[in-house]
C-alpha positions as CSV (number, residue, x, y, z in Angstrom):
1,X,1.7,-50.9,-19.0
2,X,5.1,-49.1,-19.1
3,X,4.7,-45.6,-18.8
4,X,6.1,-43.4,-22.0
5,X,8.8,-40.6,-21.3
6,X,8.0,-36.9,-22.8
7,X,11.4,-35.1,-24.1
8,X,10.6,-31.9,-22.4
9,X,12.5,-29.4,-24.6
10,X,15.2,-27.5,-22.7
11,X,13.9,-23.4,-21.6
12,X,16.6,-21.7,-23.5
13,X,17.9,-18.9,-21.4
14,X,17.7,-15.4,-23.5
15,X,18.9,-12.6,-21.1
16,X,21.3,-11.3,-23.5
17,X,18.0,-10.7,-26.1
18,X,16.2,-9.5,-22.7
19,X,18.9,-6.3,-22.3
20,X,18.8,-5.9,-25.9
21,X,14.8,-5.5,-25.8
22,X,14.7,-3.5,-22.6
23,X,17.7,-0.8,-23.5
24,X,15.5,-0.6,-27.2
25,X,12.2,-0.7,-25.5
26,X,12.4,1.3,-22.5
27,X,14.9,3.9,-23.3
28,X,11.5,5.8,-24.8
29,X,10.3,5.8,-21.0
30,X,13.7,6.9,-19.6
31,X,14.0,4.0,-18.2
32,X,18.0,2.5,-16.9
33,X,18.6,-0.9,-17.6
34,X,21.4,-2.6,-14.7
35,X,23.1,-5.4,-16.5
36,X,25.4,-6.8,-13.8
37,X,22.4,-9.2,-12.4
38,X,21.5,-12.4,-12.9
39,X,18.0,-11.0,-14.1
40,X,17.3,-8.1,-16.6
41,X,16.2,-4.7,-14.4
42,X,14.9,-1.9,-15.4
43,X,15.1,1.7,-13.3
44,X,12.2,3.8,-14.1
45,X,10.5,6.6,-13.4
46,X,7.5,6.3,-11.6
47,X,4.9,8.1,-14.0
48,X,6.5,5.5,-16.4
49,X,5.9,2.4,-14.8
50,X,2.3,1.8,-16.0
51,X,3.6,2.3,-19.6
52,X,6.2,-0.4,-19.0
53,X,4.6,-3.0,-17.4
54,X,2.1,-2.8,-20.6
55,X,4.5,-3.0,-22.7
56,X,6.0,-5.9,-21.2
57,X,2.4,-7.9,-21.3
58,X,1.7,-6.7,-25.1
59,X,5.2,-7.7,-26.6
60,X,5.2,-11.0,-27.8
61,X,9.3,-10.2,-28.1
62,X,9.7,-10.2,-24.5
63,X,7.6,-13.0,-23.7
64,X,7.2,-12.7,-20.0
65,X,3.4,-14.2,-18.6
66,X,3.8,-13.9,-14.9
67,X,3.6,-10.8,-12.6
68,X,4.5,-12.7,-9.4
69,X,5.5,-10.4,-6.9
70,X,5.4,-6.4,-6.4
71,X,7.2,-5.2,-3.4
72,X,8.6,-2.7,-1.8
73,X,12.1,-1.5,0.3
74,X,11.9,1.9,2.4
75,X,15.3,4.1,2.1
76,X,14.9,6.2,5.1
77,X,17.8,7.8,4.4
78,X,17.0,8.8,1.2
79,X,13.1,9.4,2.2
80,X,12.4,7.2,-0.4
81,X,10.3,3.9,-0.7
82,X,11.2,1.7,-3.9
83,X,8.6,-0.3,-5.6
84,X,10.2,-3.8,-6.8
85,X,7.8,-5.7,-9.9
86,X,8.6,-8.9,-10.7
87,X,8.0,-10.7,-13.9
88,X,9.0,-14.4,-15.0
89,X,8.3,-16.1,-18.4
90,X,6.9,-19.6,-18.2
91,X,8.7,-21.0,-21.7
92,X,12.5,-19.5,-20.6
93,X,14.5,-19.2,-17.2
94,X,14.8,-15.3,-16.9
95,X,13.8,-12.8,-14.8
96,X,12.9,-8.9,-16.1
97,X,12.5,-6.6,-12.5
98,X,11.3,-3.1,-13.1
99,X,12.1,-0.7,-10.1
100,X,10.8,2.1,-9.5
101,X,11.0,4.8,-6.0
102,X,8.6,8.0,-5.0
103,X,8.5,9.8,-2.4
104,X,8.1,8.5,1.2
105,X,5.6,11.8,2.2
106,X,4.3,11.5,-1.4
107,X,4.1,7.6,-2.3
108,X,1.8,7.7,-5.3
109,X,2.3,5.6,-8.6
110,X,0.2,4.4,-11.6
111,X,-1.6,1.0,-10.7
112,X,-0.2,-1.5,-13.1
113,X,-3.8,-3.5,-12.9
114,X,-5.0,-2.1,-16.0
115,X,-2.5,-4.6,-18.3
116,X,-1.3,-6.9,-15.7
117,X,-5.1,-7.7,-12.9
118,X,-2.6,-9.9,-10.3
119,X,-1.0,-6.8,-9.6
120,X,-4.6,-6.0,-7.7
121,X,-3.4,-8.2,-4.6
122,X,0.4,-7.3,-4.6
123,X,-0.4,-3.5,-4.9
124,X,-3.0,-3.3,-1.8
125,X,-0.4,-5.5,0.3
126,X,1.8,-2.9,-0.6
127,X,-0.6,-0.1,0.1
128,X,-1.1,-2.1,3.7
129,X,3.0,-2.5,4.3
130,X,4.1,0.5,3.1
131,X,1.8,3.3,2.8
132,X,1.8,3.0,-0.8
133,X,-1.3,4.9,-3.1
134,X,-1.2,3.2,-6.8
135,X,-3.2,6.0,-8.5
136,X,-5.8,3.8,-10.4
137,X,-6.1,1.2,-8.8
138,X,-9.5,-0.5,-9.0
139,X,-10.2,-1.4,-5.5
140,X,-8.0,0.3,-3.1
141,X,-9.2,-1.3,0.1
142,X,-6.9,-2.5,2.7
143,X,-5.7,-6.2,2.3
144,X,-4.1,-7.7,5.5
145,X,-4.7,-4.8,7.8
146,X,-7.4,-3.4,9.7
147,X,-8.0,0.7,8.6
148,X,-6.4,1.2,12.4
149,X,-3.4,-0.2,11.7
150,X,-2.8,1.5,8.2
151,X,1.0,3.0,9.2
152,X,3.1,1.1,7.0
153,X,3.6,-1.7,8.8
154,X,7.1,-2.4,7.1
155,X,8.6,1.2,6.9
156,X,11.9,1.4,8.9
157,X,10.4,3.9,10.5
158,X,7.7,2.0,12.7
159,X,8.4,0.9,16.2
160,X,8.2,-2.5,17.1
161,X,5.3,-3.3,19.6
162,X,4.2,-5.8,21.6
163,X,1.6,-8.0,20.0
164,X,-0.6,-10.1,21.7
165,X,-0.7,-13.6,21.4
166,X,-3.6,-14.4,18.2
167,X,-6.1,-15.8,20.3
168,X,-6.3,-13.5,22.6
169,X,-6.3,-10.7,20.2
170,X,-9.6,-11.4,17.8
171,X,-10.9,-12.8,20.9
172,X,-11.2,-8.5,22.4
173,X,-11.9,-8.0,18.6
174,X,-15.3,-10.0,19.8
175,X,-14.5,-13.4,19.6
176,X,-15.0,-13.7,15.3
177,X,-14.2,-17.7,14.3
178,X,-10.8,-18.4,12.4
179,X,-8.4,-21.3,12.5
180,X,-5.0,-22.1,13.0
181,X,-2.8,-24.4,10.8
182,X,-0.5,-26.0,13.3
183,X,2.9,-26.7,11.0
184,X,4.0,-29.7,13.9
185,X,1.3,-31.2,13.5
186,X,0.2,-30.4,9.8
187,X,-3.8,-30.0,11.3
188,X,-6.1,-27.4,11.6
189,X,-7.1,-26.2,15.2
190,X,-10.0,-23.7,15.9
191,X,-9.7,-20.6,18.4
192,X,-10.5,-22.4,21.6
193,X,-9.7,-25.8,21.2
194,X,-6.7,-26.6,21.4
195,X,-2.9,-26.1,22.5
196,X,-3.2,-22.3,21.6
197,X,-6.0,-21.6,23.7
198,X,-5.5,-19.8,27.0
């Protein structure tokens, strides 16, 4: 039985609609749109950020469904650390970035969870890497790190130290189970077992 082809309609890119949306939209929230991008972004405030990332998931006119990645970038010369949110739209090519910087000895900002819940992972890694507080937020535990190693782990300002090798490190943490994905060999070894093990 021959298989049947689906016309798959092209995603018609709209990033000239997208700046004329966000200078409309967000002007209201003192908020800078950048044009010379390949993507749409947005400079806000950081009390404003909340406010925009709802309005980007309540406005059928911008029609953007994914948060998929808040970030940050430390300015040390500025003192400043920048929050960097994402969004992408699943029926069109283009990108909308909303920016936003605080403070480095006063990094608080509205949690975005309430409109957009995926923010909940990408906030506490953010929280973890750069000493972040998103005021709000609905379960501000630590994500990757240990409470020890809360410094922001990604701020310009850290040293570099000597790590030990994995193993050997949850081993003096008592020895608790956990696997390795060996990329070589595309398996799974446990702590121990195999070529890792000292």
């Amino acid at each position: 039985m021959a298989q049947e082809e689906i016309a798959v309609p092209p995603r018609e890119p709209r990033h000239a609609a997208i700046i004329e949306l966000a200078s409309q939209n967000f002007k209201s929230l003192d908020g800078q749109v950048i044009e010379d991008r390949p993507f749409v972004e947005v400079s806000l405030p950081p009390a404003n950020i909340s406010a925009a990332a709802n309005l980007i998931r309540e406005s059928e006119d911008f029609d953007f469904d994914l948060l998929y990645d808040v970030t940050g970038v430390h300015w040390p010369d500025d003192e400043e650390i920048e929050l960097v949110y994402h969004f992408a739209g699943l029926e069109h090519p283009d990108l909308l970035v909303l920016r936003t910087r605080v403070p480095q000895d006063q990094p608080h900002v509205p949690s975005i969870t309430a409109s957009w819940p995926t923010a909940g992972w990408h906030e506490r890694e953010a929280m973890d890497m750069f000493n972040v507080v998103f005021d709000g937020h609905p379960y501000p535990e630590p994500l990757l790190l240990d409470e020890d190693d809360l410094k922001g782990a990604l701020l310009k300002s850290q040293q570099v130290r000597n790590v030990p090798d994995i193993p050997a490190r949850f081993r003096e943490r008592g020895g608790k189970p956990f696997r390795l994905w060996n990329p070589v060999r595309d398996e799974v070894t446990p702590t121990g077992d195999g070529p890792d093990s000292d």
